[in-house]
C-alpha positions in Angstrom: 124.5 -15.8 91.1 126.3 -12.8 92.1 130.1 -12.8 91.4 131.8 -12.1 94.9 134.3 -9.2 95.8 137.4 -11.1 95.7 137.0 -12.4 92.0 135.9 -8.7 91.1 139.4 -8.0 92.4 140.9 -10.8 91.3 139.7 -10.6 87.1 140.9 -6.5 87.7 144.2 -7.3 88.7 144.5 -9.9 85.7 143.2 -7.6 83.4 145.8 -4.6 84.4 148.7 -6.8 84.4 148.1 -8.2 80.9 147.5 -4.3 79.7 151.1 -3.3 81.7 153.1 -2.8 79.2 150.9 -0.1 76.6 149.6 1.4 80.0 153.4 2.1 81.2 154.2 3.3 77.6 151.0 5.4 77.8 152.0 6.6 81.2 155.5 7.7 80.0 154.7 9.6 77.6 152.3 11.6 79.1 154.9 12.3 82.0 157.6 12.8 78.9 154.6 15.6 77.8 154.2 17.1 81.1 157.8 17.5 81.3 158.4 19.4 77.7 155.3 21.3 78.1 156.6 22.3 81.9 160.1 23.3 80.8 158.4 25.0 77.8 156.4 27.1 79.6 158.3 28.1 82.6 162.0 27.6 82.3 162.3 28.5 78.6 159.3 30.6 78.0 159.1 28.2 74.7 156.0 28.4 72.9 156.6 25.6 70.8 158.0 23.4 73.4 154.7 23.9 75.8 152.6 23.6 72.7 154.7 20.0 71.9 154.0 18.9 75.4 150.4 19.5 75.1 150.6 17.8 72.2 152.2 14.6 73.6 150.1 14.6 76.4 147.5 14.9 74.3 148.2 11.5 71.8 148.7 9.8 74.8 145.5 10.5 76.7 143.9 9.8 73.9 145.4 6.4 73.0 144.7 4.7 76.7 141.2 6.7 76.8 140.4 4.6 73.5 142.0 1.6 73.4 142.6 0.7 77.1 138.9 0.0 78.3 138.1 -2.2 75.3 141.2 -4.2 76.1 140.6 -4.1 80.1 136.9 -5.5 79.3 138.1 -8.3 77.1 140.7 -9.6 79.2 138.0 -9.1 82.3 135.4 -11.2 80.7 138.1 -13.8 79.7 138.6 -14.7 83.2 135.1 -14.0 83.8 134.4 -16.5 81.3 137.3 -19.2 82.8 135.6 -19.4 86.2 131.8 -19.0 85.5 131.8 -20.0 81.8 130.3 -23.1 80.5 130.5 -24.8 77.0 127.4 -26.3 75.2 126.5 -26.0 71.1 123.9 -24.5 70.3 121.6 -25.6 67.5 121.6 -22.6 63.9 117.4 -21.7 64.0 118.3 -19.5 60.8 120.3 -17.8 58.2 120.7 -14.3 56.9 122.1 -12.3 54.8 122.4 -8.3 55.6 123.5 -6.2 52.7 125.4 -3.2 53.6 126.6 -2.3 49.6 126.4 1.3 49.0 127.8 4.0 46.3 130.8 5.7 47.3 131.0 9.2 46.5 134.2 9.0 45.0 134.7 8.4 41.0 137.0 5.8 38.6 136.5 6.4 34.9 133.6 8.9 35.3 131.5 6.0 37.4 131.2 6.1 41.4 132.3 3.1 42.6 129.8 0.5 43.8 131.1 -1.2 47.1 129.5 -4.6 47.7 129.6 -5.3 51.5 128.1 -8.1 53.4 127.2 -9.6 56.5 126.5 -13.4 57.4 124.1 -13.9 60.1 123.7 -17.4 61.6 120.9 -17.2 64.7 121.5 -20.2 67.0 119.9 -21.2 70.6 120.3 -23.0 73.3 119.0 -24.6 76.4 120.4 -24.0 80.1 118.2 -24.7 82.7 115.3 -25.9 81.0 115.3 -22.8 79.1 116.0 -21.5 76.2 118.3 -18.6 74.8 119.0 -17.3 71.8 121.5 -15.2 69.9 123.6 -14.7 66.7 126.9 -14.9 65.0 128.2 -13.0 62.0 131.0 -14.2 59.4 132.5 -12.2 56.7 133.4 -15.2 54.7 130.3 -16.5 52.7 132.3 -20.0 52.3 131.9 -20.3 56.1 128.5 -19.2 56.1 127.5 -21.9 53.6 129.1 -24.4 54.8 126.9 -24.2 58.4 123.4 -25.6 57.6 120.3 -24.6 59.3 120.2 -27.5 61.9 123.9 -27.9 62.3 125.6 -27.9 66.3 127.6 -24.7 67.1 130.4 -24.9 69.7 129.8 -21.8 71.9 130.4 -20.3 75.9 128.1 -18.9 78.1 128.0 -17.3 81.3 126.2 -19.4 83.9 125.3 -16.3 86.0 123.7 -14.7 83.0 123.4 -17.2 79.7 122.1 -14.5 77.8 126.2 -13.1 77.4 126.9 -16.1 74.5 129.8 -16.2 72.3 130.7 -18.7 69.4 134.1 -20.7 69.9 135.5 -19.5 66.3 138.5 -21.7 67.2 136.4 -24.9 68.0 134.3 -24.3 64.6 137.3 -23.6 62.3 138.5 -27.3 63.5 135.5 -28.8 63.2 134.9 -27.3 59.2 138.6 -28.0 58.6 139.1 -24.3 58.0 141.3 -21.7 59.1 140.3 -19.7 61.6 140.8 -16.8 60.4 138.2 -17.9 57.3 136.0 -18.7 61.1 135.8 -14.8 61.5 
């Protein structure tokens, strides 16, 4: 299923509107930026001034370079999800753990200092269509891991138009375990 032109549009114009505000702040400093480093440079012959505009210009660029397409894409997919989402569980296949400890390379008391860092992996699939997908989820808490057996029924959304885009509905779980939901991430 191909999504047509107007709900393209439509998800865009939702998207920009609920990223207004930091893109209007973004916007206004770089114009603030342009203006110090124009003055600087050509009324006032100010090197510090042009150099302070650049600068500004420069922070500002670089704040809606990084941050604005990640939110753009979330709130996209949101209302992606909204009209061509569906909800279904999906049944946990497997566990994991992935261990990401490591040394750092700084010291306390002549010792380096041993970080312990991991990752809980719950794979999960699903059926849609007569056919199956499958994916994962990763917690930080290990309480939350544990308490989802191999077996157990995950709440999670899908995209009709392509089922293998799955997420988990963190919300939906941390009801169901009687948890918080931010223990759910």
């Amino acid at each position: 299923m191909n999504i047509p032109l107007r709900d393209k549009i439509h998800f865009t114009r939702v998207s920009l509107k609920k990223n207004a505000g930091p893109l209007l702040i973004g916007l206004i400093f770089i114009i603030l930026g342009l203006v110090l480093a124009y003055i600087g440079y050509f009324i006032a012959e100010n090197n510090f001034l042009t150099g302070f505009g650049i600068t500004f210009i420069s922070f500002s660029g670089f704040f809606l370079i990084y941050t604005m397409p990640s939110s753009y894409m979330h709130y996209y997919e949101q209302e992606l999800t909204k009209k061509y989402g569906s909800y279904t569980t999906a049944r946990v296949v497997h566990k994991r753990i992935d261990d990401y400890s490591h040394t750092s390379s700084s010291f306390e008391g002549g010792k380096a200092i041993q970080h312990e860092e991991y990752l809980y992996v719950i794979e999960f699939e699903f059926n849609y269509k007569n056919k199956s997908y499958e994916s994962e989820c990763f917690f930080e808490q290990k309480t939350t891991y544990e308490q989802i057996p191999v077996g157990y029924e995950l709440p999670v959304k899908f995209l009709r138009n392509n089922p293998e885009r799955v997420t988990l509905r963190r919300r939906k779980l941390a009801n169901e375990l009687g948890i918080s939901e931010k223990m759910c991430q």
